[in-house]
N, CA, C and O atoms as a GROMACS GRO file, in nm:
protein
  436
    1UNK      N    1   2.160  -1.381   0.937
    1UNK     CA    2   2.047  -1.322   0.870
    1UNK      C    3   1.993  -1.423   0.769
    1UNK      O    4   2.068  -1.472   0.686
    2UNK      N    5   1.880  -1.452   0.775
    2UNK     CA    6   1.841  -1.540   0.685
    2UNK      C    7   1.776  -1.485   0.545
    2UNK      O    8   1.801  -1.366   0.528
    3UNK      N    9   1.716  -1.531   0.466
    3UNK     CA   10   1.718  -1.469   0.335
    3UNK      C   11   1.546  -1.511   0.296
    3UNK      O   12   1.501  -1.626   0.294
    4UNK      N   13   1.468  -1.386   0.266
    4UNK     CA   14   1.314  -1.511   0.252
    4UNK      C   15   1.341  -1.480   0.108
    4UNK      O   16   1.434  -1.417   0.057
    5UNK      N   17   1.217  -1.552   0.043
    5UNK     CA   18   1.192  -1.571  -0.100
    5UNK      C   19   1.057  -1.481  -0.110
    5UNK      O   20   0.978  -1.495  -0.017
    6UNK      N   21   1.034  -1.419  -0.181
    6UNK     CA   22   0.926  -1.338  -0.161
    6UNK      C   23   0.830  -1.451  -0.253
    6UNK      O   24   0.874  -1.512  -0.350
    7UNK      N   25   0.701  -1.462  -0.204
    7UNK     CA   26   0.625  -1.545  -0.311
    7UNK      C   27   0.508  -1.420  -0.393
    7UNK      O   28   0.455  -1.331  -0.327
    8UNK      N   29   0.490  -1.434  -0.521
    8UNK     CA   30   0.448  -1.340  -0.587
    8UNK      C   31   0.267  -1.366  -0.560
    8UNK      O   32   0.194  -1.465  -0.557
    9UNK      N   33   0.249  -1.214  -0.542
    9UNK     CA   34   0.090  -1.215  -0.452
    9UNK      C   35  -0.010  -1.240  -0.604
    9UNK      O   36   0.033  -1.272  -0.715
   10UNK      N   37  -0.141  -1.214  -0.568
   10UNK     CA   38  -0.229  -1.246  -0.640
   10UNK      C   39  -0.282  -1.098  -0.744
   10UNK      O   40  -0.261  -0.986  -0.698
   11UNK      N   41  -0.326  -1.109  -0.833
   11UNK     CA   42  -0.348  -0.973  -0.925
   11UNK      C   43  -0.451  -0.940  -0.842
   11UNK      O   44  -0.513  -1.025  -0.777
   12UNK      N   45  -0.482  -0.792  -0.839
   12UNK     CA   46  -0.533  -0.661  -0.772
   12UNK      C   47  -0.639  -0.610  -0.914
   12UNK      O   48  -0.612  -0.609  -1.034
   13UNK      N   49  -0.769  -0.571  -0.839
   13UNK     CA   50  -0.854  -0.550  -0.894
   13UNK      C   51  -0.784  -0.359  -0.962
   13UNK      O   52  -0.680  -0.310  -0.916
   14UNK      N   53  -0.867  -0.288  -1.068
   14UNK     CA   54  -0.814  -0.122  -1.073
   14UNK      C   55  -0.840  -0.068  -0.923
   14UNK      O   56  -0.754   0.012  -0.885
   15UNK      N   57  -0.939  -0.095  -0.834
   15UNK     CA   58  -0.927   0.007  -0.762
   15UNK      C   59  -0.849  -0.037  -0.653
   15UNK      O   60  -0.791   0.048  -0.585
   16UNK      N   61  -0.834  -0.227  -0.607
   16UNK     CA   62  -0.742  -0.203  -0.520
   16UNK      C   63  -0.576  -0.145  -0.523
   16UNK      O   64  -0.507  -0.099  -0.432
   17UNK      N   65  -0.546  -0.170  -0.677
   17UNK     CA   66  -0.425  -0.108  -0.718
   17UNK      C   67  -0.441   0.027  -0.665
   17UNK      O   68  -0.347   0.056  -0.591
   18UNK      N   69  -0.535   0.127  -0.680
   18UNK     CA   70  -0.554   0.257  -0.692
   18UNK      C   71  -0.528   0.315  -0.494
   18UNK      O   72  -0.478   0.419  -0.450
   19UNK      N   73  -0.581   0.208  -0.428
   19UNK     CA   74  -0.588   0.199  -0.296
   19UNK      C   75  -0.429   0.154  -0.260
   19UNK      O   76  -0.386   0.241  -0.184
   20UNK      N   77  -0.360   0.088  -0.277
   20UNK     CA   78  -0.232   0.033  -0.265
   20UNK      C   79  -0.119   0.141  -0.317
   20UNK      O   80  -0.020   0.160  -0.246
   21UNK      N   81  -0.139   0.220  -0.456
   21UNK     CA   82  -0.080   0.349  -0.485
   21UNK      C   83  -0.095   0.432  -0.412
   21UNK      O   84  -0.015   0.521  -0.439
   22UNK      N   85  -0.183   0.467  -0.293
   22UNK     CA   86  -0.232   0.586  -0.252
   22UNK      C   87  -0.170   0.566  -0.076
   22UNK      O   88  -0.125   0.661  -0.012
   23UNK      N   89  -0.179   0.447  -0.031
   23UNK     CA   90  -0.104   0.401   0.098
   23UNK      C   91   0.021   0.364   0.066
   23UNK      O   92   0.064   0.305   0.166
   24UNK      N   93   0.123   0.366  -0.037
   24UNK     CA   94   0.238   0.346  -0.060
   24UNK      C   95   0.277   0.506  -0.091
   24UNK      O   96   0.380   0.556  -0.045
   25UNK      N   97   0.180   0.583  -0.177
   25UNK     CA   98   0.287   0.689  -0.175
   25UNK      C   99   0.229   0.814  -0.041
   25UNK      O  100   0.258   0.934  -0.044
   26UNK      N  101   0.157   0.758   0.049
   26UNK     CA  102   0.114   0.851   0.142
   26UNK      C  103   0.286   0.813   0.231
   26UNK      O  104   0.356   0.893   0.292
   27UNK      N  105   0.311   0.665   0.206
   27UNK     CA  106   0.419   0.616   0.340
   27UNK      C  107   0.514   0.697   0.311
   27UNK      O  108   0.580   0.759   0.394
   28UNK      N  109   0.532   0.703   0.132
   28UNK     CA  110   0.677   0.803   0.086
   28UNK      C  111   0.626   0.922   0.149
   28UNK      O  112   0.663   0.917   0.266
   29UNK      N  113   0.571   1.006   0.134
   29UNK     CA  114   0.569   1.133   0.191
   29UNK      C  115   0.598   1.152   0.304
   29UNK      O  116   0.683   1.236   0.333
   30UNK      N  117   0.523   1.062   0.415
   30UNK     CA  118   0.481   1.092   0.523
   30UNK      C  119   0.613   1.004   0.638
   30UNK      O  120   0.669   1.032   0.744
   31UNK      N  121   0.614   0.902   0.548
   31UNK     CA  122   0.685   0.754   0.660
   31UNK      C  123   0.610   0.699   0.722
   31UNK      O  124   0.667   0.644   0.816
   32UNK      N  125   0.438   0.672   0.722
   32UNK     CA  126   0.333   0.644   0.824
   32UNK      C  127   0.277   0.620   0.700
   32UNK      O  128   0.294   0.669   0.588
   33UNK      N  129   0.195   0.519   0.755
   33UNK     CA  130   0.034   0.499   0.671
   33UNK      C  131  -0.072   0.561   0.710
   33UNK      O  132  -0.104   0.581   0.827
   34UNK      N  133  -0.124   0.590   0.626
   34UNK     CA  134  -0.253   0.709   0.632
   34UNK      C  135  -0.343   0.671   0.709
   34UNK      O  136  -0.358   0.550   0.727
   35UNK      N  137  -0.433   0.770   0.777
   35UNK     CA  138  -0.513   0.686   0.934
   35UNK      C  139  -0.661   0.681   0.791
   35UNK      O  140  -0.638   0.726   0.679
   36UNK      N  141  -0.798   0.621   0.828
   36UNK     CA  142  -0.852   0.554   0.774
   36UNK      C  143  -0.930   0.743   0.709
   36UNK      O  144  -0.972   0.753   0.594
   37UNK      N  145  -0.932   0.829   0.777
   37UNK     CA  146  -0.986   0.984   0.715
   37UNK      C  147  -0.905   1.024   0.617
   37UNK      O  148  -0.949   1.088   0.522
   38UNK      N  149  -0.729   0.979   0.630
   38UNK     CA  150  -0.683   1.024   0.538
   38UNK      C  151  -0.688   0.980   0.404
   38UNK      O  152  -0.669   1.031   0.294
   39UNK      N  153  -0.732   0.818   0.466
   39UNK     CA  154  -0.716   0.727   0.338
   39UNK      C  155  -0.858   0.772   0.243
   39UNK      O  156  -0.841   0.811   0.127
   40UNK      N  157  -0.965   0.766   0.289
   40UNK     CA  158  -1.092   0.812   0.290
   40UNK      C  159  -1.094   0.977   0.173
   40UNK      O  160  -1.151   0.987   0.064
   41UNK      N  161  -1.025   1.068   0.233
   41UNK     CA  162  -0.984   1.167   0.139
   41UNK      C  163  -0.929   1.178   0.042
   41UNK      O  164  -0.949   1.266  -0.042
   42UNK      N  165  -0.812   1.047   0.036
   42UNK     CA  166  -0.704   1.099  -0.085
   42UNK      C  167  -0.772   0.992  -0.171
   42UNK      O  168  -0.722   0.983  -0.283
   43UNK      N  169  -0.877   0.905  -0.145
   43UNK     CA  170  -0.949   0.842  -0.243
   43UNK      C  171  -1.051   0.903  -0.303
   43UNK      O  172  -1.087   0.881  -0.418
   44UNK      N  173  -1.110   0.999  -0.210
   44UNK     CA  174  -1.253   1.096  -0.281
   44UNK      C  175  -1.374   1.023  -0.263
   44UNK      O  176  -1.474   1.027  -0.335
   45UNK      N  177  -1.349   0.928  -0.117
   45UNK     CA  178  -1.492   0.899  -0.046
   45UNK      C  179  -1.530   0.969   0.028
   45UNK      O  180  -1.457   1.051   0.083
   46UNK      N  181  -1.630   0.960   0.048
   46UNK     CA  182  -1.783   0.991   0.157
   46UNK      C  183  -1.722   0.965   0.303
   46UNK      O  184  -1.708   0.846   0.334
   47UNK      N  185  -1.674   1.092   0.423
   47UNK     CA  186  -1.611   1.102   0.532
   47UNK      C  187  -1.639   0.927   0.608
   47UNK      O  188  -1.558   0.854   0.665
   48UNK      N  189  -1.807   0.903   0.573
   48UNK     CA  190  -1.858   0.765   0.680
   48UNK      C  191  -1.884   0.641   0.586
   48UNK      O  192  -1.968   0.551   0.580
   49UNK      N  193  -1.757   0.684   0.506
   49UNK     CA  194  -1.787   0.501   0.389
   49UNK      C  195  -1.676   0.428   0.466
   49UNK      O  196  -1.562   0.462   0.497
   50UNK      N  197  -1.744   0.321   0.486
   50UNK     CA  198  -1.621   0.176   0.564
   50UNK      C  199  -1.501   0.147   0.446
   50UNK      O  200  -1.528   0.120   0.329
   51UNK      N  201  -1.396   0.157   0.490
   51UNK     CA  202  -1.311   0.127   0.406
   51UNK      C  203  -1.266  -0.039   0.408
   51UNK      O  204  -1.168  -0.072   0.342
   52UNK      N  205  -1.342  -0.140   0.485
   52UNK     CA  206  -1.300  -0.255   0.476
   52UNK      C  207  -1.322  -0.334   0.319
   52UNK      O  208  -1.252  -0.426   0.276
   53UNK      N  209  -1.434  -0.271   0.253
   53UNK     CA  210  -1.444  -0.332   0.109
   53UNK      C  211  -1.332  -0.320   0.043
   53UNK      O  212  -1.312  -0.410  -0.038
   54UNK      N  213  -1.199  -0.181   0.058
   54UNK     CA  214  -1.165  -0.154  -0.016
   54UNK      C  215  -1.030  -0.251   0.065
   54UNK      O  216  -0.948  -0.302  -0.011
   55UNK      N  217  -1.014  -0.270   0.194
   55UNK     CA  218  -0.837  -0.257   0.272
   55UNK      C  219  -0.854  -0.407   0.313
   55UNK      O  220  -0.751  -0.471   0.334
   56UNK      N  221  -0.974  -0.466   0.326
   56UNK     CA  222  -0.944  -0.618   0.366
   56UNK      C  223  -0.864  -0.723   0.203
   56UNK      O  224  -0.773  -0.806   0.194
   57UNK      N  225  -0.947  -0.667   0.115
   57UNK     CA  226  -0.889  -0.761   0.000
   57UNK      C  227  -0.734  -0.758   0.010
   57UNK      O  228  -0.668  -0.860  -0.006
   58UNK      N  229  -0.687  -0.657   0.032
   58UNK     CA  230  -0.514  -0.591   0.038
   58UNK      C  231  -0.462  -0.732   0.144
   58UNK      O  232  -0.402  -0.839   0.130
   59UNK      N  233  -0.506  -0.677   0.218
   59UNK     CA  234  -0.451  -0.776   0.353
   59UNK      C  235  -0.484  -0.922   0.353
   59UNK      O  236  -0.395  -0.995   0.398
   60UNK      N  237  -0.608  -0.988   0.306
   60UNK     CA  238  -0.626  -1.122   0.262
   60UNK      C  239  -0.502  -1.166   0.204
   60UNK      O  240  -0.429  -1.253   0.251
   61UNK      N  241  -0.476  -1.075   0.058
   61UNK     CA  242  -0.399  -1.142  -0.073
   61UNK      C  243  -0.280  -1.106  -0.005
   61UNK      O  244  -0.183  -1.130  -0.077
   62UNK      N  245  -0.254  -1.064   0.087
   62UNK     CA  246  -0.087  -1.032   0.164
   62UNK      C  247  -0.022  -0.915   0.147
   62UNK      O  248   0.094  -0.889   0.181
   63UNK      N  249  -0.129  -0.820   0.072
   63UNK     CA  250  -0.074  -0.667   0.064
   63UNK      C  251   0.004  -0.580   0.146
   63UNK      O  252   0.104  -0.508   0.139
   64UNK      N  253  -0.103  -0.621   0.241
   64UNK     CA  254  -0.100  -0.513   0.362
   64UNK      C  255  -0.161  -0.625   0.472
   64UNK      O  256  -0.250  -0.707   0.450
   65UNK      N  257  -0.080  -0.603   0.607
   65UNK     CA  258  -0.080  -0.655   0.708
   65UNK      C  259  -0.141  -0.551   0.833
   65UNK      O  260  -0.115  -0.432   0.845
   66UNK      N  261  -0.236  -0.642   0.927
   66UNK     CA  262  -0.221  -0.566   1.012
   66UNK      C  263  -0.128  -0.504   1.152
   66UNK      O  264  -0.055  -0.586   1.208
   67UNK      N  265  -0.132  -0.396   1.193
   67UNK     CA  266   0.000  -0.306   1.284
   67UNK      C  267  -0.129  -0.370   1.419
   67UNK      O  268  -0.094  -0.476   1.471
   68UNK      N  269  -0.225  -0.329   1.454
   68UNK     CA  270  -0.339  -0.363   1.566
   68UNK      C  271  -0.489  -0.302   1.555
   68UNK      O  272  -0.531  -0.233   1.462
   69UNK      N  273  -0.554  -0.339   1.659
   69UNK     CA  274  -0.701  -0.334   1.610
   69UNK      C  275  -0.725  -0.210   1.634
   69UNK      O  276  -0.786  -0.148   1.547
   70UNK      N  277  -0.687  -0.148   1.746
   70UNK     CA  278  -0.730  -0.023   1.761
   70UNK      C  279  -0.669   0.094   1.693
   70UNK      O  280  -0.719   0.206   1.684
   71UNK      N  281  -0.548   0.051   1.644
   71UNK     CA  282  -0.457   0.186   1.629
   71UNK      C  283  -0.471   0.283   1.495
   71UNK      O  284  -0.510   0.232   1.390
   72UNK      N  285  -0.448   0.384   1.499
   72UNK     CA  286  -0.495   0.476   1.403
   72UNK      C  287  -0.427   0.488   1.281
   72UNK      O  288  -0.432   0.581   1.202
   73UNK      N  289  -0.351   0.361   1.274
   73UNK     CA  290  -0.282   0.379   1.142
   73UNK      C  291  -0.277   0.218   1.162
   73UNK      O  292  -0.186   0.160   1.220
   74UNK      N  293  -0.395   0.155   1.101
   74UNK     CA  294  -0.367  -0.029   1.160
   74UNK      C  295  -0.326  -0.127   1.068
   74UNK      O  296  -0.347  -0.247   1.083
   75UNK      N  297  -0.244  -0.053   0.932
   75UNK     CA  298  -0.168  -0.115   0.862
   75UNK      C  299  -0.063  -0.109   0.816
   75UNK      O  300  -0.044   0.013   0.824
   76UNK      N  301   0.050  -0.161   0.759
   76UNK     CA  302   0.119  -0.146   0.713
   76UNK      C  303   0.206  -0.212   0.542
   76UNK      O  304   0.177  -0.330   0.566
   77UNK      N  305   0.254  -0.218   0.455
   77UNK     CA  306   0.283  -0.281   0.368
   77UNK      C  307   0.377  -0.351   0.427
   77UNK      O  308   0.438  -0.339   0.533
   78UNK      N  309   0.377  -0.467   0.292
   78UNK     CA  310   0.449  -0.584   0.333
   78UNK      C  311   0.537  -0.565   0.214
   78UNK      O  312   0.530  -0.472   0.134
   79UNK      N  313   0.638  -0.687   0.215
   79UNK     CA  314   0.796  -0.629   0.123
   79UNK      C  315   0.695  -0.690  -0.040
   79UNK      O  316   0.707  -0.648  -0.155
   80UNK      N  317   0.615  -0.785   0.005
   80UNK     CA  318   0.602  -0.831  -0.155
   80UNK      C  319   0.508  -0.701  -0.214
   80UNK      O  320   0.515  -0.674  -0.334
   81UNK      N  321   0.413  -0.618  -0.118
   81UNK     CA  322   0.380  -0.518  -0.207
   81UNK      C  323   0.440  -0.416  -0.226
   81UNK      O  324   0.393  -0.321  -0.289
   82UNK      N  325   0.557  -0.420  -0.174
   82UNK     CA  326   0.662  -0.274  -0.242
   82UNK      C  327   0.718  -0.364  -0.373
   82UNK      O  328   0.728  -0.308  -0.482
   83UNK      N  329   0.748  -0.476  -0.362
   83UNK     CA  330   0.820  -0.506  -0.479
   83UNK      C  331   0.701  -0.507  -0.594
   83UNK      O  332   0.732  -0.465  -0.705
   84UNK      N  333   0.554  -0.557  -0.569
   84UNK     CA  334   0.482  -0.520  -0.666
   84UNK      C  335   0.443  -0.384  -0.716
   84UNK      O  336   0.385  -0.375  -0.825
   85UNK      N  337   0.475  -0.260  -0.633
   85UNK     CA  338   0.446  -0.111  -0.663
   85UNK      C  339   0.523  -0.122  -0.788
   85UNK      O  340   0.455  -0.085  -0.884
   86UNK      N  341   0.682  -0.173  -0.830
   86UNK     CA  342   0.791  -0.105  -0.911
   86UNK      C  343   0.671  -0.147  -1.041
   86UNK      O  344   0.640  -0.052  -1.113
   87UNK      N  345   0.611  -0.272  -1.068
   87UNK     CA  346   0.589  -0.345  -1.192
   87UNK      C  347   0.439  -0.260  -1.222
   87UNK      O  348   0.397  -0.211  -1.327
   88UNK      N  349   0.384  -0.263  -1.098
   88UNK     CA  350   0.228  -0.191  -1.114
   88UNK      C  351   0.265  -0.022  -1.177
   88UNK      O  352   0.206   0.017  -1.277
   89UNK      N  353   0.334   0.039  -1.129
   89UNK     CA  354   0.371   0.226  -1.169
   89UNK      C  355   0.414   0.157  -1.298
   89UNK      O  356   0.318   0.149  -1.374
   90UNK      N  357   0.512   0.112  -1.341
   90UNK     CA  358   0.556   0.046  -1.495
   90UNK      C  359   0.425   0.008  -1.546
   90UNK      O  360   0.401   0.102  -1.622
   91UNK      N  361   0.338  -0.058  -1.550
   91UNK     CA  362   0.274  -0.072  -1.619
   91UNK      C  363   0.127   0.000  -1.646
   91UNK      O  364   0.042  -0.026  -1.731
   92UNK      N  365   0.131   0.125  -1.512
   92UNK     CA  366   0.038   0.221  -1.527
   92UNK      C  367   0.125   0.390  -1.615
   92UNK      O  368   0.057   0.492  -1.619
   93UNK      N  369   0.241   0.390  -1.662
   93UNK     CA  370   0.331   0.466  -1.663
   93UNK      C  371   0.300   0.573  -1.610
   93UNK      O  372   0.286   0.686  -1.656
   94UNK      N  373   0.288   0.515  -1.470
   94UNK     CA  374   0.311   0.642  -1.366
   94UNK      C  375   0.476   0.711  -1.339
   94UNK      O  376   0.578   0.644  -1.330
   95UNK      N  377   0.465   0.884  -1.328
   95UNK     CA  378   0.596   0.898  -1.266
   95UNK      C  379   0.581   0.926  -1.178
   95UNK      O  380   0.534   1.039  -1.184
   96UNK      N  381   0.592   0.883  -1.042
   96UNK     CA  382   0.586   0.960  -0.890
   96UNK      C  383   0.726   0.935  -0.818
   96UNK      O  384   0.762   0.827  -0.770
   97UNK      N  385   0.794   1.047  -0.818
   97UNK     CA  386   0.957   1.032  -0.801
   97UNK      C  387   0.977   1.039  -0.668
   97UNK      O  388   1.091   1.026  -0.621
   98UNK      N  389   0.885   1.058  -0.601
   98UNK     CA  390   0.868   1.024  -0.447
   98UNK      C  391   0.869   0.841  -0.397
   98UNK      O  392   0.945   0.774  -0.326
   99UNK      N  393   0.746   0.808  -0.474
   99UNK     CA  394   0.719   0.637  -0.407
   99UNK      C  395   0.860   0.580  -0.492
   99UNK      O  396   0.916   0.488  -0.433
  100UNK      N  397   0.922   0.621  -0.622
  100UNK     CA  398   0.995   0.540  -0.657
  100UNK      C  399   1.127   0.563  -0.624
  100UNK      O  400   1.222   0.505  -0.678
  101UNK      N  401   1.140   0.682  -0.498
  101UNK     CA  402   1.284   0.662  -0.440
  101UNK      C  403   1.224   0.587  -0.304
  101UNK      O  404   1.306   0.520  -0.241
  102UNK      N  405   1.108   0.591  -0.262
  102UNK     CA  406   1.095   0.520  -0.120
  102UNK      C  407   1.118   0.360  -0.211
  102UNK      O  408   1.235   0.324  -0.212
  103UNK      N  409   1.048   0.294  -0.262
  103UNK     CA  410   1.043   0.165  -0.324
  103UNK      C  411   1.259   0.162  -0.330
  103UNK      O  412   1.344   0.117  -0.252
  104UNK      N  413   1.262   0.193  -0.388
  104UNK     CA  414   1.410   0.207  -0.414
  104UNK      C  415   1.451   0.146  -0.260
  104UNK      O  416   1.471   0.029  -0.226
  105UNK      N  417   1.455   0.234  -0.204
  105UNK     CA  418   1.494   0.252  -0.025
  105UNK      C  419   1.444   0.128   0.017
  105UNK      O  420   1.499   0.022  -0.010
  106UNK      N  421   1.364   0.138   0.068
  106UNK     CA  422   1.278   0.020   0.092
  106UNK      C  423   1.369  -0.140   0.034
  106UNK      O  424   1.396  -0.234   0.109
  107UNK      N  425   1.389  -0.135  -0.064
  107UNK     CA  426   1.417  -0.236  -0.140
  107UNK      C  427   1.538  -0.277  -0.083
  107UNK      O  428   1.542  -0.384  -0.022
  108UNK      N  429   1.646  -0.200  -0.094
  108UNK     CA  430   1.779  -0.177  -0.033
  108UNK      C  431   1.810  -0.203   0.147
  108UNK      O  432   1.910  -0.248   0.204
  109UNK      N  433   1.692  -0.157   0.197
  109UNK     CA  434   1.692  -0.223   0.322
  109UNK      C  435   1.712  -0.115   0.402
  109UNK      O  436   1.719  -0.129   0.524
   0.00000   0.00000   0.00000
């Protein structure tokens, strides 16, 4: 087993943080990433707003990767943005005792 080094990603605008909280704790609930209606809802957009303004920056800076082009859930997080969820909820003093036992999990392997 080899061992990576995680390299630390780039700072996140408020709302992509807000977008990155909302597909991290949809995964705790659910175990899936939210398809682009769900994401669309639990943000409080407009059913036919493109969400690429909000999900490409994620995936550029290495947030979020893509799963495939067509598929209904076509992303997924990557380990450096679970390890950035623990510092981002700390410094929003969020409590969500859901994402911070998945982060936990997650972390642990």
């Amino acid at each position: 087993m080899t061992i990576q080094t995680l390299q630390p990603l780039p700072a996140l605008t408020e709302r992509q943080e807000d977008v990155l909280i909302v597909i991290a704790d949809w995964y705790a609930r659910w175990r899936q990433s939210p398809s682009a209606s769900e994401l669309r809802a639990e943000l409080g957009l407009a059913p036919r707003t493109n969400l690429a303004g909000y999900v490409a920056p994620l995936v550029e800076s290495g947030y979020l990767e893509p799963v495939g082009r067509y598929q209904r859930r076509p992303y997924r997080m990557t380990p450096q943005a679970v390890e950035a969820l623990t510092g981002l909820l700390e410094q929003r003093k969020e409590n969500r005792p859901e994402l911070r036992a998945f982060i936990e999990q997650f972390s642990q392997g």
